[in-house]
VOPAGU-2260 file (C-alpha; in pm, 1 decimal, decimal comma):
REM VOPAGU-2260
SITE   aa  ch    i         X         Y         Z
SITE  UNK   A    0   14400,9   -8678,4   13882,2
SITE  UNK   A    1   14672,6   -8779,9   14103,2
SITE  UNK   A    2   14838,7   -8496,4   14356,4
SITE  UNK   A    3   15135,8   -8516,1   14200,8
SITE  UNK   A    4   15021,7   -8427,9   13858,3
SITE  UNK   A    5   14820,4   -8145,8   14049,0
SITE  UNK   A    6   15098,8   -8016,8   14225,9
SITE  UNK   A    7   15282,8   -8026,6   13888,0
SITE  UNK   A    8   14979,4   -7841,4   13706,4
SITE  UNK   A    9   15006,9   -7590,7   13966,9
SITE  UNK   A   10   15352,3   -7516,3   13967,0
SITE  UNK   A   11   15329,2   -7483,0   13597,3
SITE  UNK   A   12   15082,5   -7210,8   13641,3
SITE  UNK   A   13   15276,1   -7044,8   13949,2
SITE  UNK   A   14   15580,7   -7060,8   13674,5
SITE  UNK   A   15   15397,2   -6905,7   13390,4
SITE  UNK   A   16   15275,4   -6638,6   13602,8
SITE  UNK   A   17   15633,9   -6565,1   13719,5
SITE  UNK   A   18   15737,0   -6512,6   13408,5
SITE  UNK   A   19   15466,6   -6281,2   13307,3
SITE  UNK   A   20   15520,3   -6052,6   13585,0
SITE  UNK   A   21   15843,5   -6060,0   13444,9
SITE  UNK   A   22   15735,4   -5952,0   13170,8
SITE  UNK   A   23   15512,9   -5679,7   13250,6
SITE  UNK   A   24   15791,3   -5536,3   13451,2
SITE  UNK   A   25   16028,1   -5546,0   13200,1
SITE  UNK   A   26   15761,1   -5387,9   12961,8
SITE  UNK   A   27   15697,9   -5089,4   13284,0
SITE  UNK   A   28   16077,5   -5043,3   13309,3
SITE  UNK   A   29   16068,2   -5002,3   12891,7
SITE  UNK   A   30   15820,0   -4753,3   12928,3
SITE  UNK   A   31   15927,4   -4540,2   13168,0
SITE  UNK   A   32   16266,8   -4500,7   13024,5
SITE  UNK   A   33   16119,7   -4370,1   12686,5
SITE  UNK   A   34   15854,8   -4157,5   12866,1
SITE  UNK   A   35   16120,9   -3994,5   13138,3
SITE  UNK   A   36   16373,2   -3966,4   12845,0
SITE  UNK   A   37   16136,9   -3762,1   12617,1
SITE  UNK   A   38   16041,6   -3524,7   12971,2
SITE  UNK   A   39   16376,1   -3488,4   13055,5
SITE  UNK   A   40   16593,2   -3451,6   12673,0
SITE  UNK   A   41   16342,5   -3376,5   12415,8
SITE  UNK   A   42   16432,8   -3044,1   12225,1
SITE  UNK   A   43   16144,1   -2871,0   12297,9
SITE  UNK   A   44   16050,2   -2824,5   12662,1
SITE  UNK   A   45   15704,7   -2739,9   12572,3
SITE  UNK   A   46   15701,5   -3097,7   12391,9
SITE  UNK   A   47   15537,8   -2963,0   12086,8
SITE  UNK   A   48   15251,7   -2838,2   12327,9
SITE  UNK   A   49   15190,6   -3242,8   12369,4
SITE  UNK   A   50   15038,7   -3302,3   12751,3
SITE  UNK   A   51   15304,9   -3574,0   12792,6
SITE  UNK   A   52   15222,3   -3692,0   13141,4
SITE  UNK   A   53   14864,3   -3738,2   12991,8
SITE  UNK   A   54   15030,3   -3955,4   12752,1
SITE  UNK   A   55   15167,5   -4158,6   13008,1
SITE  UNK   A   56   14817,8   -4213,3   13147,2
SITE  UNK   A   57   14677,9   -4323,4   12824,5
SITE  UNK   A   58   14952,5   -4520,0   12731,9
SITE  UNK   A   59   15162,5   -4718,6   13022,6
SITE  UNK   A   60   14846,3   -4937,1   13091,6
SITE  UNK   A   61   14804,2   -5017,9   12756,5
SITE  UNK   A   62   15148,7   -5129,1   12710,4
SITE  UNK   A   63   15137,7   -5316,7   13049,5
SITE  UNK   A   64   14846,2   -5475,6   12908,5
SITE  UNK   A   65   15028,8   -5587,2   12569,4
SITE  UNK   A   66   15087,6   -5912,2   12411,2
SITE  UNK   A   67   15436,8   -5977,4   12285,4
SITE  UNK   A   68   15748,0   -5755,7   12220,0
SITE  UNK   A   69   15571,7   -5619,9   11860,9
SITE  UNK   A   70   15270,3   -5468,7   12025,0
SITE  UNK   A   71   15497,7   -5281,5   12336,1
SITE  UNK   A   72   15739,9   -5147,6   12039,3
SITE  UNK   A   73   15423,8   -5031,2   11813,7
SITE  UNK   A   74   15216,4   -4878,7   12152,9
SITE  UNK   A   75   15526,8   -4660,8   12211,6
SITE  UNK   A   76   15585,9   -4540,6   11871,9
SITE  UNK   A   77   15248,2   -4439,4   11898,1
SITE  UNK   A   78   15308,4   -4258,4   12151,5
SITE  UNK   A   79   15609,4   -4084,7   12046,3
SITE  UNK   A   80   15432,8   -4013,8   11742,2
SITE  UNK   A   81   15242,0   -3763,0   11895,1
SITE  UNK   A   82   15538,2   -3547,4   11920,4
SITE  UNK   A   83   15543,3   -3481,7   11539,9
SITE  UNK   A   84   15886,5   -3463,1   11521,4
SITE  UNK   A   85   16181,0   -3634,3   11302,7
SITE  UNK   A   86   16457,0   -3826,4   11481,8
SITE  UNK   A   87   16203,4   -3938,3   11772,1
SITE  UNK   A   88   16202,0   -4320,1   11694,9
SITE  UNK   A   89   16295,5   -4659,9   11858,0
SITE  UNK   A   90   16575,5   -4841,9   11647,8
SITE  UNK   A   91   16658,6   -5192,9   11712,8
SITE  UNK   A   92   17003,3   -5229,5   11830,6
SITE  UNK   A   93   17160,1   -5390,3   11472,5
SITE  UNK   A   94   16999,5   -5118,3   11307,6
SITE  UNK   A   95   17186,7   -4846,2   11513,0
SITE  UNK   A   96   17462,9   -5036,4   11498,0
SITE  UNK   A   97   17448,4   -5035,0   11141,4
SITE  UNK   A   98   17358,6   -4679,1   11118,2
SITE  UNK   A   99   17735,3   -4584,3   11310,1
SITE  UNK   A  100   17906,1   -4812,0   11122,5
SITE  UNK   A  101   17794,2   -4621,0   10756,6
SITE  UNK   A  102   17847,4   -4271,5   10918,5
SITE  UNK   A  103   18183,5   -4386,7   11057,2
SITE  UNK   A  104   18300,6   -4527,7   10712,8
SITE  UNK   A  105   18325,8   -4922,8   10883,9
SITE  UNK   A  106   18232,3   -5132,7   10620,1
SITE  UNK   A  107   18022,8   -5455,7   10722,8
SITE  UNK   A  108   17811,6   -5701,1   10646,2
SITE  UNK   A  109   17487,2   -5559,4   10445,5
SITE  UNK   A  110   17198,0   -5656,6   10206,6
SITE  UNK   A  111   17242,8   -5266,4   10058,5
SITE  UNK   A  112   16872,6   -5284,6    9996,2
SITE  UNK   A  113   16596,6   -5038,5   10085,8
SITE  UNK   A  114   16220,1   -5159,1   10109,9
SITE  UNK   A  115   15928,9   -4936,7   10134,1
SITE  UNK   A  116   15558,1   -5058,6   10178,0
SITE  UNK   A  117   15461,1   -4839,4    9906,2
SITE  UNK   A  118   15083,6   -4991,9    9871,6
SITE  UNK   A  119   14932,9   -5120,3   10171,1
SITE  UNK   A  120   15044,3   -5461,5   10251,3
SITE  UNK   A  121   15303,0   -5484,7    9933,6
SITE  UNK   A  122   15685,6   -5471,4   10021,9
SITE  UNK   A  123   15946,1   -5266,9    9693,1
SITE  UNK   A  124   16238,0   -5216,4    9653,7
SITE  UNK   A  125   16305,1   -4857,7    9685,0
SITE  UNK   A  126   16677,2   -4844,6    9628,7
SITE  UNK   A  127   16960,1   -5052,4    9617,8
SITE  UNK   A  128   17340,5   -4993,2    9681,3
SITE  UNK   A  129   17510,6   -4970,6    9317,6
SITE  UNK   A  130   17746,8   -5287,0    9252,7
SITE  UNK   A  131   17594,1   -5451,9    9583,7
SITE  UNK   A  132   17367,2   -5769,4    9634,1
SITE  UNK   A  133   17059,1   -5657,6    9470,4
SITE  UNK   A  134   17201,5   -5568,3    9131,7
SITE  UNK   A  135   17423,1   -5847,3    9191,6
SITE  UNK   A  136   17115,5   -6064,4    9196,1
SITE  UNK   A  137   16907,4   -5900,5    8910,4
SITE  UNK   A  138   16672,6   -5685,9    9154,5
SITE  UNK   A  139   16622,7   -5350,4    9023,7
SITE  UNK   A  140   16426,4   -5067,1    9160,5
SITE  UNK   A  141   16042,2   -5132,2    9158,8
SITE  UNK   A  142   16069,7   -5504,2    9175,2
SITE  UNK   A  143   15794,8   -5602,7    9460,7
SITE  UNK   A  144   15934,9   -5868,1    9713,3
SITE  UNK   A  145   15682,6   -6126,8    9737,5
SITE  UNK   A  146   15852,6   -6331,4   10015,0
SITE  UNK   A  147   16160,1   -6405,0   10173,0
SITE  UNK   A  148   16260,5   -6742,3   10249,8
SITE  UNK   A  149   15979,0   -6907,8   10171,9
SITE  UNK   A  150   15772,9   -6657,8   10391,9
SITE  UNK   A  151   15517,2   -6375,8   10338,9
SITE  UNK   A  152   15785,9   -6089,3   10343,5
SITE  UNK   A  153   15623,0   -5859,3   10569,4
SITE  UNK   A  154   15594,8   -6180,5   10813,4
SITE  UNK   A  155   16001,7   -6274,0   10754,0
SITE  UNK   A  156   16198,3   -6238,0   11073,4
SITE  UNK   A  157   16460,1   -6139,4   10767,4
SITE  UNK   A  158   16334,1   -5796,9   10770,6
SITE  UNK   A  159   16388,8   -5555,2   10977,1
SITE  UNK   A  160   16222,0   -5230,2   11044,4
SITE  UNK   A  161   16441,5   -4915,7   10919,3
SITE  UNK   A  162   16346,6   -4687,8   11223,2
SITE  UNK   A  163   16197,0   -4435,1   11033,4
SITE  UNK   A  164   16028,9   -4129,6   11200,4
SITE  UNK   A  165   15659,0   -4207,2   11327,3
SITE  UNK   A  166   15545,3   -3873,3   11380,1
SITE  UNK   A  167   15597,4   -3804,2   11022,9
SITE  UNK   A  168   15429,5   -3941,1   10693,5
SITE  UNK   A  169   15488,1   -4164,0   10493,6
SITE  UNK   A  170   15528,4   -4521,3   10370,3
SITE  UNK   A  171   15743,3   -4788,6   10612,6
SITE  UNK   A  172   16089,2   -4861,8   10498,2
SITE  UNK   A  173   16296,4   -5164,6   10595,0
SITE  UNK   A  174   16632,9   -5337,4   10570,3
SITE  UNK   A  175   16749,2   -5690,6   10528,5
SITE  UNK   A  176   16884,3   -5810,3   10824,1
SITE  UNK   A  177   17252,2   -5911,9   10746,4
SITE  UNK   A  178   17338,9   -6005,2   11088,0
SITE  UNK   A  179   17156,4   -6302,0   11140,2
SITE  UNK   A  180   17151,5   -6425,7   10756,2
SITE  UNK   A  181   17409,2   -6480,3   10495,6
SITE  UNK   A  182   17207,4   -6572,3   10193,7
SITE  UNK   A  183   16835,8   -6446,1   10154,1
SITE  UNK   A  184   16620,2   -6602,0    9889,1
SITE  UNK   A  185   16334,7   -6337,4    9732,7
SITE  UNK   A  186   16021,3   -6393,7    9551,5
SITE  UNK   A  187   16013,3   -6094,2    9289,7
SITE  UNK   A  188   15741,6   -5982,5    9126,9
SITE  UNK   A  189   15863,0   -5748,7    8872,7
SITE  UNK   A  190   15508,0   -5644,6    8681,5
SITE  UNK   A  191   15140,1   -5641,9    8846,4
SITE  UNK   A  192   15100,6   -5961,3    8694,4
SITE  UNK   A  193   15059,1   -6184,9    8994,3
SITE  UNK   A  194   15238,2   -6511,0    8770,6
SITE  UNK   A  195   15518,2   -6297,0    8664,0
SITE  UNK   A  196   15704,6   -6425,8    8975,9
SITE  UNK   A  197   16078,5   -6585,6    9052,6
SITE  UNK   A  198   16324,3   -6653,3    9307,6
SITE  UNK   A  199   16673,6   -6451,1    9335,5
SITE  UNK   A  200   16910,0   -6567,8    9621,0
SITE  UNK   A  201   17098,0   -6234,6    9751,3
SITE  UNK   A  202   17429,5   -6250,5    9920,8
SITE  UNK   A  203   17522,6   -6027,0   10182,3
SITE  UNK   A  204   17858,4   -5855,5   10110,8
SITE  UNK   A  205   18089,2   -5662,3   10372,1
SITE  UNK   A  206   18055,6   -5320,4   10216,1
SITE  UNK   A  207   17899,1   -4964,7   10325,5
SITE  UNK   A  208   17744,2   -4665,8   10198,9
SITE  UNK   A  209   18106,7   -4529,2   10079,2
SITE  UNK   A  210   18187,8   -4846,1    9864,7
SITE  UNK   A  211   17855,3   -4766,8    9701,2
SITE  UNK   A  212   17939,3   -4420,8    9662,3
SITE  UNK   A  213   18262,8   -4499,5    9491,1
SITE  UNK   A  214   18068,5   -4790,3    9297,2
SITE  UNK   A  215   17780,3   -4559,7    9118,0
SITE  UNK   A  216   18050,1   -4336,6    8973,6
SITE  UNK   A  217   17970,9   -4334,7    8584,0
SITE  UNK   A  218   17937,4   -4124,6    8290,6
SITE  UNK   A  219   17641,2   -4101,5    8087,4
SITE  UNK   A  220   17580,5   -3937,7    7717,3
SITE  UNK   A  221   17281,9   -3795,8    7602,6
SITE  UNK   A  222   17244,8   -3577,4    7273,5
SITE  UNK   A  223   17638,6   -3505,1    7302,6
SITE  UNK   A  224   17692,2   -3392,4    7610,1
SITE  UNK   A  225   17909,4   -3591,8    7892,3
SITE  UNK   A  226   17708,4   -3621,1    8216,7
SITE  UNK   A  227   17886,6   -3755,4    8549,0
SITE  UNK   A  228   17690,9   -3892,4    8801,1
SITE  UNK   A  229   17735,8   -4013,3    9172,2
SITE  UNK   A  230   17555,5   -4118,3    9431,1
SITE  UNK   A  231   17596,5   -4038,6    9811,7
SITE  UNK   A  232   17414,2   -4221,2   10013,3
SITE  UNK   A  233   17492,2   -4069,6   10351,1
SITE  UNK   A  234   17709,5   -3730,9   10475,8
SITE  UNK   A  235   17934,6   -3948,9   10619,4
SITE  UNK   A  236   18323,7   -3959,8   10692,0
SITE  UNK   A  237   18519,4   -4079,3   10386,8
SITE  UNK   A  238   18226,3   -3968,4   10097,4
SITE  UNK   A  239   18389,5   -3638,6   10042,3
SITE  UNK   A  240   18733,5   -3799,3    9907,9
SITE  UNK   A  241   18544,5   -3978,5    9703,3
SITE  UNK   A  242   18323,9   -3699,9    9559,4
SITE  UNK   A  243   18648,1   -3506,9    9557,9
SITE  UNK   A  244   18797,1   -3808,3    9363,9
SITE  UNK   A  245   18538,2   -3827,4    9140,1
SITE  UNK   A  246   18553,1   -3488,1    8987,4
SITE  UNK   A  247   18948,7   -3466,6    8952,2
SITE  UNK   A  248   18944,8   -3807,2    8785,1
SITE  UNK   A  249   18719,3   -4012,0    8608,6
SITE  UNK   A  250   18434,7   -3739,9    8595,2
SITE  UNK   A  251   18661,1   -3455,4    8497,2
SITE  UNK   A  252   18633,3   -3419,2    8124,3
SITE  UNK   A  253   18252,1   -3426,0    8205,2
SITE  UNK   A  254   18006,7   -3129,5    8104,3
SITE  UNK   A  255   17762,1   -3160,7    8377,8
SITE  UNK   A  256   17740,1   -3358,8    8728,8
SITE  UNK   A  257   17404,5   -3580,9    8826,4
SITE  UNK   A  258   17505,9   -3597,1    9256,1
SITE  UNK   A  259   17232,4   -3831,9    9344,5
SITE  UNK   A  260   17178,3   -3713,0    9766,9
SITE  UNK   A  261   16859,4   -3902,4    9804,9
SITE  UNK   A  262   16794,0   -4115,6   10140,4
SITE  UNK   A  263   16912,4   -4023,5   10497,8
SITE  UNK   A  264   17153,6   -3788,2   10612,4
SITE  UNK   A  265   17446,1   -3789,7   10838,0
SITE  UNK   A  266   17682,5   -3523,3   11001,2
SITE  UNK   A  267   17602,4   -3172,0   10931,7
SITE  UNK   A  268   18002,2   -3084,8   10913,4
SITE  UNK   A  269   18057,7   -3355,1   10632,8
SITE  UNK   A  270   17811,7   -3094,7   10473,9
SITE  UNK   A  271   18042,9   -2803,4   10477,7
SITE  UNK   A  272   18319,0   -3015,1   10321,1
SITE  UNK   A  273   18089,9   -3106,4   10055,9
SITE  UNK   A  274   17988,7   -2795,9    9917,2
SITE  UNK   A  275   18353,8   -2685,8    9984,6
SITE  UNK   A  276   18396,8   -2949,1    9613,4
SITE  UNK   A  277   18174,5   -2687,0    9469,5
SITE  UNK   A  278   18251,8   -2365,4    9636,2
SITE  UNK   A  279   18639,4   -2361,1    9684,9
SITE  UNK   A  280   18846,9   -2535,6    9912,8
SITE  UNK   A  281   19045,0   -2464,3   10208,6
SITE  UNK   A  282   18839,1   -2413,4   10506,9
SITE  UNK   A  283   18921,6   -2197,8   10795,2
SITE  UNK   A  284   19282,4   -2280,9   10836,7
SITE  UNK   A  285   19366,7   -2168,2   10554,2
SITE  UNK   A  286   19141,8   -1840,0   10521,5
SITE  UNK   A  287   19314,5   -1773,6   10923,8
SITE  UNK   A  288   19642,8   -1762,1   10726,2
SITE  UNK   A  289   19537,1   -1524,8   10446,1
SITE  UNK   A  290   19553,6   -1784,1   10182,1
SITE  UNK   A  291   19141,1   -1744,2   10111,4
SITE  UNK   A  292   19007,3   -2091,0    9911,6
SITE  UNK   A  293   19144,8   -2264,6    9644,5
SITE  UNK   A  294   18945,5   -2295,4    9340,6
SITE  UNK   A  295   18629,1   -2547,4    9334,0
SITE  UNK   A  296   18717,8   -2885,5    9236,6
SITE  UNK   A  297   18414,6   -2867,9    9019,0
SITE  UNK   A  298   18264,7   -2561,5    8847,9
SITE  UNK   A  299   18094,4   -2698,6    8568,4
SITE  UNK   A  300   17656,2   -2724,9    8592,2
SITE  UNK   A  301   17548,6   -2906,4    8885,4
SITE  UNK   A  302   17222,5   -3119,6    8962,0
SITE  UNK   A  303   17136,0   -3254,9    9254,2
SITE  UNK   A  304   16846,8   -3519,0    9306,0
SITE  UNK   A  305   16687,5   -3519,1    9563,2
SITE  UNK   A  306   16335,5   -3725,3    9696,8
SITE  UNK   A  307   16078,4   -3710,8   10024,1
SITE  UNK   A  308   16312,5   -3913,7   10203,7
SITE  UNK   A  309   16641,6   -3678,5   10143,0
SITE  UNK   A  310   16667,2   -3586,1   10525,0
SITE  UNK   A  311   16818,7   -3403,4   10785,1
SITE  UNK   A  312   17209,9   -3309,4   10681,5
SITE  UNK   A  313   17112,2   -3370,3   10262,3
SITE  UNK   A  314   16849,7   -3122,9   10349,9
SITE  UNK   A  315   17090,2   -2857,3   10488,4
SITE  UNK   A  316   17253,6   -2948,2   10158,5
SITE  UNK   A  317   16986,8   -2899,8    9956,6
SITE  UNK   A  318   16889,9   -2561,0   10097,5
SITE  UNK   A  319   17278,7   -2417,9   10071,4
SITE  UNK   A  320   17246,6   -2558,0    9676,1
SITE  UNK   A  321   16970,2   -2342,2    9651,7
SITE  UNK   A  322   17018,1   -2047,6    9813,8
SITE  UNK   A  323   17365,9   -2014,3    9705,2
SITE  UNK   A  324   17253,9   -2079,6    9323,0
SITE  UNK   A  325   17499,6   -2357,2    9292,8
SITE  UNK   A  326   17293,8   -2595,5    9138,6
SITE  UNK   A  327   16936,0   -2718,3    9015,0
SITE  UNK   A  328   16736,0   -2970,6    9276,4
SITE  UNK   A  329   16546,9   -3213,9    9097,6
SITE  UNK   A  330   16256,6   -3468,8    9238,0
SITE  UNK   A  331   16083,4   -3446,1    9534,5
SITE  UNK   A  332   16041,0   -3196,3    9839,4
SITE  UNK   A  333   16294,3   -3268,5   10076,3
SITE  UNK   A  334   16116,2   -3486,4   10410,5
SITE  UNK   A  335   16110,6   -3150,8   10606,3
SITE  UNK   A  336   16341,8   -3357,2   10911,4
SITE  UNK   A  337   16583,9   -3108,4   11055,5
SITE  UNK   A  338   16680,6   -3189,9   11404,1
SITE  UNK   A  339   16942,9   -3284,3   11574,4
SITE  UNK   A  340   16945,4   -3651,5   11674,9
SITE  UNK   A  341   17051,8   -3782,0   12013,2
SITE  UNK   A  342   17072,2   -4151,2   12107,6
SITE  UNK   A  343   16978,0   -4325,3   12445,6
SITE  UNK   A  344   17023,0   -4692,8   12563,5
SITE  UNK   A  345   16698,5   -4832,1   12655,5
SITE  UNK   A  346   16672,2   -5147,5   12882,0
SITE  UNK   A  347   16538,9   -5426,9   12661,6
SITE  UNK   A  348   16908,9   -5341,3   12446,0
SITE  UNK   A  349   16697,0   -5089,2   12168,0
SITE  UNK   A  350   16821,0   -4750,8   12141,5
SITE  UNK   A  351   16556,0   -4418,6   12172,9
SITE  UNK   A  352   16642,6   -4174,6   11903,1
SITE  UNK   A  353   16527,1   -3846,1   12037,1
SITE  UNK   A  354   16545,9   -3466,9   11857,7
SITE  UNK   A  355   16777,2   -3317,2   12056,4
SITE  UNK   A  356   16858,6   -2986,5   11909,0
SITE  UNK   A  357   16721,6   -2746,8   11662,1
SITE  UNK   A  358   16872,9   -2733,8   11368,9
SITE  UNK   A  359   16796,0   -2361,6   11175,7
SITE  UNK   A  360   16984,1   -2234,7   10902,6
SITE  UNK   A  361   17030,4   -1906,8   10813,4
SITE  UNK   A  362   16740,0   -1852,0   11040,8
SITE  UNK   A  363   16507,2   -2058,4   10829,8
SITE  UNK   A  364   16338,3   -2361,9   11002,3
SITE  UNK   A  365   16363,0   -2660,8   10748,4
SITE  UNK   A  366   16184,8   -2911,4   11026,3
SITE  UNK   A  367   15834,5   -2996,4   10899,3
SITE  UNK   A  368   15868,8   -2773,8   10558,8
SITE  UNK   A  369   16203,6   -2895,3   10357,6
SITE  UNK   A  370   16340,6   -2783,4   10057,2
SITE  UNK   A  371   16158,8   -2737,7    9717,2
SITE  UNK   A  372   16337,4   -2832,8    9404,8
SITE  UNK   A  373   16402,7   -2619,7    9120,6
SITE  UNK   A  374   16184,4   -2887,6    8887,6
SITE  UNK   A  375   15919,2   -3102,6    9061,4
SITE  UNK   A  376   15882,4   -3529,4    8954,4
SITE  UNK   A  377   15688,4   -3781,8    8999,8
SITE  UNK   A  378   15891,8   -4089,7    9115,3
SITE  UNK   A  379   15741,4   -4421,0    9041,7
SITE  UNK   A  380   15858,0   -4681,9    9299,2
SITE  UNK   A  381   15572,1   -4964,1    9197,2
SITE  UNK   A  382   15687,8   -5190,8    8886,3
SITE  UNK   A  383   15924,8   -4939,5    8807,4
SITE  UNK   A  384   16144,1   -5200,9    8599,1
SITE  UNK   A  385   16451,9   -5033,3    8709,8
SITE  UNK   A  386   16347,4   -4707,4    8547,9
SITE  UNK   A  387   16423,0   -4382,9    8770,8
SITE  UNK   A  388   16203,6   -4106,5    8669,6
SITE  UNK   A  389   16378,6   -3844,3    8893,5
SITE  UNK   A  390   16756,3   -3959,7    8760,9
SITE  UNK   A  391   16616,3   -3936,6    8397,3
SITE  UNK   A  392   16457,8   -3624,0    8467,4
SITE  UNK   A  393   16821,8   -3523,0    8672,5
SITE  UNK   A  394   17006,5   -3600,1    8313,5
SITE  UNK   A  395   16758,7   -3391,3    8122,4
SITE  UNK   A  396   16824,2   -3061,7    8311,4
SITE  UNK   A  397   17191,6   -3141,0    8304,6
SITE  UNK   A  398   17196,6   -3167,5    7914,7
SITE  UNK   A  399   16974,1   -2797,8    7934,9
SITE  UNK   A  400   17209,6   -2684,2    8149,3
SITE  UNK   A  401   17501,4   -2729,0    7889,0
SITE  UNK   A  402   17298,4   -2640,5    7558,0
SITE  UNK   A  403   17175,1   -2323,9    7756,6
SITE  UNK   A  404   17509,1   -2237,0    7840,5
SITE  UNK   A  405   17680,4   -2329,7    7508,8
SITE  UNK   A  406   17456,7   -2157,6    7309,7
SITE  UNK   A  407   17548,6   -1779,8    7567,9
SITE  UNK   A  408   17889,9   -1856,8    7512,0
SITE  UNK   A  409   17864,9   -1893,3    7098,5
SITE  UNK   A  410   17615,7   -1591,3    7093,0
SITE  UNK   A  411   17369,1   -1905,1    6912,8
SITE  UNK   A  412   17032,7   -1896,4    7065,8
């Protein structure tokens, strides 16, 4: 070998060990921002009684030691999944940006679609915005996504981690990533059968969680009775107008209401304002000037759905539904994640999602416990063929609801 070709070989390896000091000091600097962000902000000063600078010994040479961005990310949500708390997670920076832009009411460029690992290994689709790409596309709730672009979907660089809670259980969720893809084409596999496969291209559409709200207004009739049903994805800004909306207009001359409050939450205030719909109107401006509420918008039975991933604000929903006797909860157990959620930059451009705050509500601490429903079901995500057990279930106690209170007001029982 010449000394030119050895020189070259050698400043090849001089390079590539450059850049993985590089690395591993980009990966320290990572590290150390989570782990002094947690000391210094977390909630609970006591850290859940976690011996966090024991955690840093365990875990800042492992992740020094990693291979690749995936294993750094998963070594530190290990970590902060010792905490066993809700909103302590690392979201990538598209999906926080995302997350803003549907509490904010921006509309922008989305798939609408929910995926949840429900079996080991095997990607579903948990839920879908109404009138967006999936149903656009034919993909229905329980439909397994096979692959995505030609690729294994958990292996697609299309998908993109939904920056759920580590410290708490459950099955992965995930997004499509509309940012970096305009057209996504799916292998579904509606039924176990393993040949019962095709491809469905999805579009993305510039839309939010409010234009799905206002999209999955309907009315539905079973054995007589009128049942109006709506869907809010998120407490976010603009979804009570178009709850509010809902219930003057097209839902009026309806004998029950289905409000579908499944899925993640959003700003505790927008809950007040909700239950304001139901409650009376007005809010303290007008009670200050001796005018006390206006009547509820809606006063007719109420059922609200709700699943183990109806979180944080829908939970504080939930609970005031419940306590107040406003309404029946129907489906799951609420996810028992109650905390106030604060957001810090990290260096590699993700953002730490820390529990900031307690969140208690009439002294009651919903973290870790949620809220019960009124009438327990089991929701089938796996094959489901579009069939919703907990929204079928959700119409049958609204149809009770009117029979039971037809039959007091005719003295017919």
């Amino acid at each position: 070998m010449s000394r030119a070709w050895s020189r070259f070989g050698l400043l090849i390896a001089l390079t590539s060990l450059g850049g993985a000091a590089a690395a591993a000091e980009e990966d320290a600097a990572l590290f150390d921002a989570v782990w002094e962000t947690v000391a210094e902000s977390f909630y609970d000063p006591a850290l859940h009684g976690v011996d966090w600078p024991e955690m840093r010994r365990i875990y800042r040479p492992l992740v020094l030691e990693a291979e690749g961005d995936d294993q750094v990310r998963a070594l530190l949500l290990e970590m902060l999944a010792e905490l066993r708390a809700s909103h302590t997670t690392i979201l990538d920076e598209s999906v926080h940006r995302a997350m803003m832009r549907e509490l904010l009411d921006r509309p922008g460029p989305t798939f609408g679609t929910v995926l949840e690992e429900t079996l080991p290994g095997r990607l579903f689709v948990r839920a879908a915005y109404e009138g967006g790409p999936a149903p656009a596309a034919g993909v229905v709730l329980g439909d397994r996504v096979v692959a995505i672009d030609g690729v294994p979907a958990l292996e697609s660089p299309a998908l993109v981690d939904a920056g759920y809670d580590p410290g708490l259980p459950g099955p992965r969720l995930f997004f499509l990533d509309a940012a970096g893809h305009d057209v996504l084409r799916l292998t579904i596999q509606p039924t176990p059968d393993a040949d019962d496969r095709r491809d469905v291209v999805l579009r993305s559409e510039r839309m939010n969680a409010v234009d799905a709200a206002r999209r999955s207004v309907r009315v539905v009739e079973r054995d007589g009775v009128r049942i109006g049903t709506l869907h809010l994805w998120f407490c976010s800004r603009g979804v009570t107008d178009v709850l509010r909306e809902a219930v003057r207009g097209p839902l009026a001359d309806c004998d029950a209401l289905v409000l579908d409050v499944r899925g993640r939450g959003g700003f505790a205030d927008v809950v007040g304002e909700i239950l304001d719909v139901f409650r009376g109107e007005g809010g303290i401006v007008r009670r200050l000037r001796g005018r006390g509420r206006r009547a509820p918008a809606w006063d007719k039975p109420l059922v609200v759905l709700t699943d183990d991933r109806s979180r944080s604000a829908k939970e504080l929903f939930a609970y005031r539904v419940r306590a107040s006797g406003l309404g029946r909860l129907v489906g799951q157990r609420t996810e028992g994640a109650v905390l106030g959620a604060m957001f810090h930059p990290l260096p590699d451009g993700s953002v730490l999602e820390l529990a900031g705050l307690a969140v208690p509500i009439d002294g009651v601490v919903l973290e870790g416990e949620g809220v019960e429903p009124h009438h327990e079901v089991d929701f089938v995500v796996p094959y489901a063929g579009g069939v919703d057990t907990i929204f079928e279930k959700g119409c049958d106690v609204a149809v009770e609801l009117v029979t039971g209170e037809t039959r007091r007001a005719t003295g017919s029982f």
